[in-house]
N, CA, C and O of each residue as an XYZ file, in Angstrom:
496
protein
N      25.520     35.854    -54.439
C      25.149     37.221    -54.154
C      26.234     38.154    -54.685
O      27.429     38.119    -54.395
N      25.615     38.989    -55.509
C      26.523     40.091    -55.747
C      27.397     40.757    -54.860
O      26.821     41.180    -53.858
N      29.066     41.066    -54.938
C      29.550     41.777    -53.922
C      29.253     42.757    -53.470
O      29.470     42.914    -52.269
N      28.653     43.787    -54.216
C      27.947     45.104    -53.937
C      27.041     45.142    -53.488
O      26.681     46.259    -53.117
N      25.989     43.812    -53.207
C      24.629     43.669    -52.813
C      24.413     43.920    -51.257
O      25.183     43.502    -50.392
N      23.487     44.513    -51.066
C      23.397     44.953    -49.567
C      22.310     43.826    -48.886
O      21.228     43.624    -49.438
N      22.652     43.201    -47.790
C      21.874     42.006    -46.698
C      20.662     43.380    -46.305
O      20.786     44.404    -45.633
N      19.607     42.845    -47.020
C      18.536     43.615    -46.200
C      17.864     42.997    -45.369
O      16.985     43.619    -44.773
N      18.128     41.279    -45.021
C      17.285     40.757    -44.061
C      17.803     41.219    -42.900
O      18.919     41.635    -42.588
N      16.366     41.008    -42.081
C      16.397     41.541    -40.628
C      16.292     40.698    -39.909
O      16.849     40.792    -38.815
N      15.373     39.295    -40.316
C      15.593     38.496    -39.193
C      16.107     36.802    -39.642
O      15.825     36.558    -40.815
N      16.582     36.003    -39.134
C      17.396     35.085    -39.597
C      16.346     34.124    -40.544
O      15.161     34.144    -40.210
N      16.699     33.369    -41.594
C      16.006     32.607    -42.085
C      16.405     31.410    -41.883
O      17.558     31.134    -41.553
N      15.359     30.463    -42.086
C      15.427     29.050    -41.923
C      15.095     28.100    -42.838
O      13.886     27.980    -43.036
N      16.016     27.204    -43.613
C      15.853     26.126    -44.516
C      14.666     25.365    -44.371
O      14.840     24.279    -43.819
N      13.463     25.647    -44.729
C      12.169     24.743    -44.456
C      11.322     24.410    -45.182
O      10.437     25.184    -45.546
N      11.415     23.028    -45.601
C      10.582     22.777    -46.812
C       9.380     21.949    -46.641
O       9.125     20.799    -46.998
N       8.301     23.380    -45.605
C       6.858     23.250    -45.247
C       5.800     22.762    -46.155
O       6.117     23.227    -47.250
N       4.508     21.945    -46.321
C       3.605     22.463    -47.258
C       2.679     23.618    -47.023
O       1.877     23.729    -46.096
N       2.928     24.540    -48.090
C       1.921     25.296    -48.126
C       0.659     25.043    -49.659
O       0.615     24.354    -50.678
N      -0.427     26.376    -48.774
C      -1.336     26.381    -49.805
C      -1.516     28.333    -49.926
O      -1.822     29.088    -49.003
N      -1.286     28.603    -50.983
C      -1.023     30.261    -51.771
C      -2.258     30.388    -51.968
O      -2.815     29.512    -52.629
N      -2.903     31.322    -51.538
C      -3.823     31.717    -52.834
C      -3.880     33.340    -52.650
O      -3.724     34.125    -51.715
N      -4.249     33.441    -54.333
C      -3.025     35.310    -55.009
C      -4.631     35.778    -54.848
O      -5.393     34.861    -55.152
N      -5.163     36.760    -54.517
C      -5.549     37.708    -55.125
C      -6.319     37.502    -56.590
O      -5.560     37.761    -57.524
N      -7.713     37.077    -57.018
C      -8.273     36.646    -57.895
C      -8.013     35.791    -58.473
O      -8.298     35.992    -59.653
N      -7.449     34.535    -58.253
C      -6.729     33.212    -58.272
C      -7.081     32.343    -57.304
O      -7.208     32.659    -56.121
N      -7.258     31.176    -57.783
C      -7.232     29.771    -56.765
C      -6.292     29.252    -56.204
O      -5.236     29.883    -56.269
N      -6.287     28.228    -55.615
C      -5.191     27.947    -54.547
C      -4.114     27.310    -55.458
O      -4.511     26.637    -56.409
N      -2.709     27.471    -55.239
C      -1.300     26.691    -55.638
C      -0.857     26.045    -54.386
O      -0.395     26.589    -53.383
N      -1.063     24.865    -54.599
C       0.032     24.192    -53.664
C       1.550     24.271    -54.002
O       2.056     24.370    -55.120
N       2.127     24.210    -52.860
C       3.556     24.560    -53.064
C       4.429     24.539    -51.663
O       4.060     24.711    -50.501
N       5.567     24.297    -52.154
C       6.647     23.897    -50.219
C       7.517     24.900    -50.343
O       8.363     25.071    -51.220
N       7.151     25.828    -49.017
C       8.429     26.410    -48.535
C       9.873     26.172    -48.884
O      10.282     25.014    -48.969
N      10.701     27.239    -49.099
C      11.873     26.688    -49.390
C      12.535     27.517    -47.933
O      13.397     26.910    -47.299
N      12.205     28.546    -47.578
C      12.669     29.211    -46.167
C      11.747     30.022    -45.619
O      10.857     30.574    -46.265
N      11.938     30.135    -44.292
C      11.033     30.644    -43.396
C      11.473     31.673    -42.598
O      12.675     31.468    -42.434
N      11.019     33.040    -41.796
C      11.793     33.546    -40.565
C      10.598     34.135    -40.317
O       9.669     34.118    -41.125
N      10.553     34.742    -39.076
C       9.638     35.739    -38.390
C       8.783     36.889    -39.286
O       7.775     37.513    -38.953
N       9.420     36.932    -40.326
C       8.939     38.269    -40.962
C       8.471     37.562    -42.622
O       7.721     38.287    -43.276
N       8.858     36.319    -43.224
C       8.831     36.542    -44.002
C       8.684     35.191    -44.597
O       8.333     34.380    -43.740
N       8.860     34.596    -45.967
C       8.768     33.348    -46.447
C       8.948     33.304    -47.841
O       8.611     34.375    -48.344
N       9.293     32.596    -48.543
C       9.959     32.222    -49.988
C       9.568     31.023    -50.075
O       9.605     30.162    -49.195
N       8.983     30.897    -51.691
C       8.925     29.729    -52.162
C       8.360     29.801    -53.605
O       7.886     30.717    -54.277
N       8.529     28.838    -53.764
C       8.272     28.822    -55.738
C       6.786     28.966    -55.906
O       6.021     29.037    -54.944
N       6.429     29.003    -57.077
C       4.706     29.264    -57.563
C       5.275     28.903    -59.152
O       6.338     29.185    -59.704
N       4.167     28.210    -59.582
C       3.997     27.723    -61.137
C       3.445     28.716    -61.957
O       2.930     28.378    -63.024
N       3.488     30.306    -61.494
C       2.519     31.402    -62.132
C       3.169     32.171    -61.133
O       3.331     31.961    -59.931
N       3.611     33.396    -62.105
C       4.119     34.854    -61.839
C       2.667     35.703    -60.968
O       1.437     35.715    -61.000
N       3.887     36.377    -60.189
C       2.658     36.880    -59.222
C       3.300     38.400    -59.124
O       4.445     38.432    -58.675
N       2.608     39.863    -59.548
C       3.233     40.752    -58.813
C       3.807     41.244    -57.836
O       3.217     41.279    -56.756
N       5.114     41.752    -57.975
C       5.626     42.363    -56.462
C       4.557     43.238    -55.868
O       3.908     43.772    -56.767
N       4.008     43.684    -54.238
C       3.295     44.331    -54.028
C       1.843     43.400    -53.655
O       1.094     43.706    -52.726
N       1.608     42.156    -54.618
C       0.403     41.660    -54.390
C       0.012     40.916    -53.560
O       0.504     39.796    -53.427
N      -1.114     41.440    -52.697
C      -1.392     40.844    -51.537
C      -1.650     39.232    -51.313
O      -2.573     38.849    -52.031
N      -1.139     38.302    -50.593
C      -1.592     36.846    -50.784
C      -1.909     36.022    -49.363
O      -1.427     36.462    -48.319
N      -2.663     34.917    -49.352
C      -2.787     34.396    -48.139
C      -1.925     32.645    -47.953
O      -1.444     31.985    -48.874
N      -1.950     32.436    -47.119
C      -0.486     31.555    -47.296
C      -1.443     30.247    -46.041
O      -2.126     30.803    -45.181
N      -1.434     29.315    -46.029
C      -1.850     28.432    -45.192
C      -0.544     27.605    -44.973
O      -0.301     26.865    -45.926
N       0.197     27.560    -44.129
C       1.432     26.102    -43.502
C       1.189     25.178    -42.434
O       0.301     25.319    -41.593
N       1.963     24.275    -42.487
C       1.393     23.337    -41.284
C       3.224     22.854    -40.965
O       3.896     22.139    -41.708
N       3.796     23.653    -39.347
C       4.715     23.710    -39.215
C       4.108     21.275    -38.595
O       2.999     20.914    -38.203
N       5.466     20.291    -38.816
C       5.028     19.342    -38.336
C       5.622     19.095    -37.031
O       6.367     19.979    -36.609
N       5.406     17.894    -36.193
C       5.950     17.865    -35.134
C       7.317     17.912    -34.695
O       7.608     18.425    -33.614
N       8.318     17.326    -35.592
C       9.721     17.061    -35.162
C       9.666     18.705    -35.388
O      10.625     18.860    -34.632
N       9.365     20.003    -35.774
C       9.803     21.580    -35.360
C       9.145     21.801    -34.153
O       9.733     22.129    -33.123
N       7.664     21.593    -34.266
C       6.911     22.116    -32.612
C       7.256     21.250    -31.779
O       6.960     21.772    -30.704
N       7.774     20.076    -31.531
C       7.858     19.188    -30.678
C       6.932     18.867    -29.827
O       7.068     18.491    -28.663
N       5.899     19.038    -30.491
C       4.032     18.611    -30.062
C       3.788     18.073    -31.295
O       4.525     17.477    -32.081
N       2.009     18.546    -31.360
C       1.562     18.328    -32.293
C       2.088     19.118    -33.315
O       3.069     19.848    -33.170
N       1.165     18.926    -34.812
C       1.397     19.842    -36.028
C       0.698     20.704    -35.824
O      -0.449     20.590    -35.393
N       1.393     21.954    -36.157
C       0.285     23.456    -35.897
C       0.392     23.840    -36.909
O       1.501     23.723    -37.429
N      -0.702     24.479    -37.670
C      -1.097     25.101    -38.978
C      -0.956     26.716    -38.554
O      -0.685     27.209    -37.459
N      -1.200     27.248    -39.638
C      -0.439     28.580    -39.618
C      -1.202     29.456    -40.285
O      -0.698     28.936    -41.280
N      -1.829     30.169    -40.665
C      -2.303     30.902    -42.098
C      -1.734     32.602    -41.398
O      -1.629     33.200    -40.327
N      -1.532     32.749    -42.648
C      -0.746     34.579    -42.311
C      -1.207     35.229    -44.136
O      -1.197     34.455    -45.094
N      -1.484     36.368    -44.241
C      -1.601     37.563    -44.836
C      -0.201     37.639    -45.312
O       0.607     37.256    -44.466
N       0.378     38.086    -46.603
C       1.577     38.686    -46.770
C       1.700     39.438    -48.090
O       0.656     39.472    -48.741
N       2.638     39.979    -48.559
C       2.674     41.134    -49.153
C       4.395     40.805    -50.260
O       5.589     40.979    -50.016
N       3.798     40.397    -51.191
C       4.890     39.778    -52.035
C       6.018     41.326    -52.355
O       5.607     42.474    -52.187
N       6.733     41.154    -52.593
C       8.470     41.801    -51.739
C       9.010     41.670    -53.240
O       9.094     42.691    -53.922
N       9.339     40.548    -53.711
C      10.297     40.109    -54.500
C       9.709     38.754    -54.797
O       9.193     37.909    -54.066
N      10.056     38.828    -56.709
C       9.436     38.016    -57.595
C      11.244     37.557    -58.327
O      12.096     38.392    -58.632
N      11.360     36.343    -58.420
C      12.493     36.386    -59.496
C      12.109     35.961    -60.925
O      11.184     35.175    -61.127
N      12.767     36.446    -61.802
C      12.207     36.614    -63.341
C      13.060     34.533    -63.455
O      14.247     34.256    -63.284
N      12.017     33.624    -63.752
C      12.674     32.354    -64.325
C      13.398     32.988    -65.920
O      13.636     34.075    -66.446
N      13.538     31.544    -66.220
C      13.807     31.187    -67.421
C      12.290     30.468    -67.807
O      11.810     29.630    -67.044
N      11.680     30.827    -68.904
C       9.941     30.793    -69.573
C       9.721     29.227    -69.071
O       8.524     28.955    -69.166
N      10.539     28.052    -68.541
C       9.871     26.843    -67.994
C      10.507     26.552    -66.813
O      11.147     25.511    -66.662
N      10.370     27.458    -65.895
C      11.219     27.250    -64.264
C      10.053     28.096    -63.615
O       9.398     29.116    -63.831
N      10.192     26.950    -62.582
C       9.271     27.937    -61.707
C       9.094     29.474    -60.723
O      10.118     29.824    -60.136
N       8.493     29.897    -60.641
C       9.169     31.172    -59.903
C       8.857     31.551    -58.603
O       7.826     31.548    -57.930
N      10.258     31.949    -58.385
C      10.400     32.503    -57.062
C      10.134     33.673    -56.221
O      10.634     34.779    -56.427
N       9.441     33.430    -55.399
C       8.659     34.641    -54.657
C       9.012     34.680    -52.959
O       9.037     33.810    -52.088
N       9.234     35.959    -52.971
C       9.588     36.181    -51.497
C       8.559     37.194    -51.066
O       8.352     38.212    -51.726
N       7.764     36.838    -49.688
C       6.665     37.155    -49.256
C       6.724     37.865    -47.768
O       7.140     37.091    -46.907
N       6.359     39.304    -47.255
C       6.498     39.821    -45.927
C       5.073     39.619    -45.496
O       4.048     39.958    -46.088
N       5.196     39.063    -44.466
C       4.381     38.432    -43.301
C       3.913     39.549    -42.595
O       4.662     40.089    -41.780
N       2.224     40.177    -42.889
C       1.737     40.742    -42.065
C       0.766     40.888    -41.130
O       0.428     41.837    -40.423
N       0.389     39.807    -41.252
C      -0.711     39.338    -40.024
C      -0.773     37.524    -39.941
O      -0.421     36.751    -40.832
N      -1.275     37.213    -38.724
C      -1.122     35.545    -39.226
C      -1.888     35.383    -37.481
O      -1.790     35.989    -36.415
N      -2.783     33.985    -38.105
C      -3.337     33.143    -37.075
C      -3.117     31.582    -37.077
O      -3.003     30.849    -38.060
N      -3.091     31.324    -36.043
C      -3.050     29.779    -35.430
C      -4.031     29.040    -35.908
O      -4.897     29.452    -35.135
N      -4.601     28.248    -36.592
C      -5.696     27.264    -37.190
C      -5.923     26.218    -36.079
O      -4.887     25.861    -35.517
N      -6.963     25.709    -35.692
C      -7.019     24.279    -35.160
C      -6.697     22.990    -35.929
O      -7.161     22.508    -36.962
N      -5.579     22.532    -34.925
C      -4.922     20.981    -35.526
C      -5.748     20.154    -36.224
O      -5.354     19.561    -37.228
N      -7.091     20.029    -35.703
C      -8.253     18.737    -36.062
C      -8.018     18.696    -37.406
O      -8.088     17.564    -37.885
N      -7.649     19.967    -38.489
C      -7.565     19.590    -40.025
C      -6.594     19.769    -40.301
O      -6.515     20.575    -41.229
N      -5.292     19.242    -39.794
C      -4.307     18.961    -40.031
C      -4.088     17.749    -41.067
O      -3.563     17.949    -42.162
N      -4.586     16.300    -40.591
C      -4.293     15.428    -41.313
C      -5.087     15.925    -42.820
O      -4.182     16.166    -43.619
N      -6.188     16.111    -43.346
C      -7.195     16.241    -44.247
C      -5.889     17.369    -45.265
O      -5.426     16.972    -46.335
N      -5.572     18.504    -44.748
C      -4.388     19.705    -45.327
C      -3.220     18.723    -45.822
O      -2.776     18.971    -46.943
N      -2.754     17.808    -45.235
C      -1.396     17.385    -45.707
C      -2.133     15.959    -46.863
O      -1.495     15.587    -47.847
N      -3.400     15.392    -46.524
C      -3.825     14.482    -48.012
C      -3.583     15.266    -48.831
O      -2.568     15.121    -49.511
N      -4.650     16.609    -49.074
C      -5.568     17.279    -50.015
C      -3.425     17.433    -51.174
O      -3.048     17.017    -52.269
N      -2.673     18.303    -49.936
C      -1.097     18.214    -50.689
C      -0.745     16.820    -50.968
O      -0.637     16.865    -52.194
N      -0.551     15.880    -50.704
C       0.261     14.868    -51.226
C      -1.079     14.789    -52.557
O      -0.678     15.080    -53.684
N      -2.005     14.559    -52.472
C      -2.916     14.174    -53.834
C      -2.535     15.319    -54.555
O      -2.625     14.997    -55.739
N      -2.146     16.519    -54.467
C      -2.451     17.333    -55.455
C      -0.682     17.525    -55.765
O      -0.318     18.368    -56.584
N       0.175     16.793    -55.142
C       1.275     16.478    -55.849
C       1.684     15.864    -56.858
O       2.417     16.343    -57.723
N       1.109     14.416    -56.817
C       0.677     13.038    -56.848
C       0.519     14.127    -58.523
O       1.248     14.380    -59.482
N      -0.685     14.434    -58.133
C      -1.492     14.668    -59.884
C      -0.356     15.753    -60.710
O      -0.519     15.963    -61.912
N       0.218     16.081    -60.332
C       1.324     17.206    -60.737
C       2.749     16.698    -61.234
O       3.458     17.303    -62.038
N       3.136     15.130    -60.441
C       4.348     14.969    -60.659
C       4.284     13.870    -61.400
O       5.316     13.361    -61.839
């Protein structure tokens, strides 16, 4: 971080490398894992540049060793903040403000974490 750079976070973040599922605004879904999490907000890479400003919907499935229950899924509304410019074969980084979000029922929990490992699987 730049010395001159000013901390605009407000609420603490957390190292969490969730699966999610993105989908932008006239675009299909990107799978992709959290890299941090907090109350307000979320970051994580995307294989395709996305405007700052553009609205997106985010599906996570926090797992048990965080809830210390079951796995609870997550889906929230957010409002992309900050895009970082890669280098033309790196993926890019997007930081996302969290403005609405609901609780999903667990029952498709297991089916959410296949559909990600297969669509890793075919990627890596």
């Amino acid at each position: 971080m730049e010395p001159n750079s000013q901390e605009r976070r407000m609420m603490r973040r957390f190292d969490m490398r969730l699966p999610a599922i993105v989908r932008v605004e006239g675009s299909g879904d990107v799978y992709t894992e959290t890299q941090n999490v907090s109350a307000r907000g979320v970051f994580f890479y995307l294989d395709r540049a996305v405007s700052a400003g553009s609205k997106i919907d985010v599906t996570l499935t926090f797992p048990p060793h965080i809830t210390l229950t079951d796995a609870v899924r997550v889906r929230f509304t957010a409002r992309v903040i900050r895009v970082e410019n890669p280098s033309p074969s790196a993926r890019v980084g997007t930081a996302a403000m969290i403005e609405d979000y609901e609780f999903l029922r667990s029952n498709g929990a297991p089916d959410f974490l296949a559909a990600l490992q297969k669509e890793w699987k075919a990627t890596n």
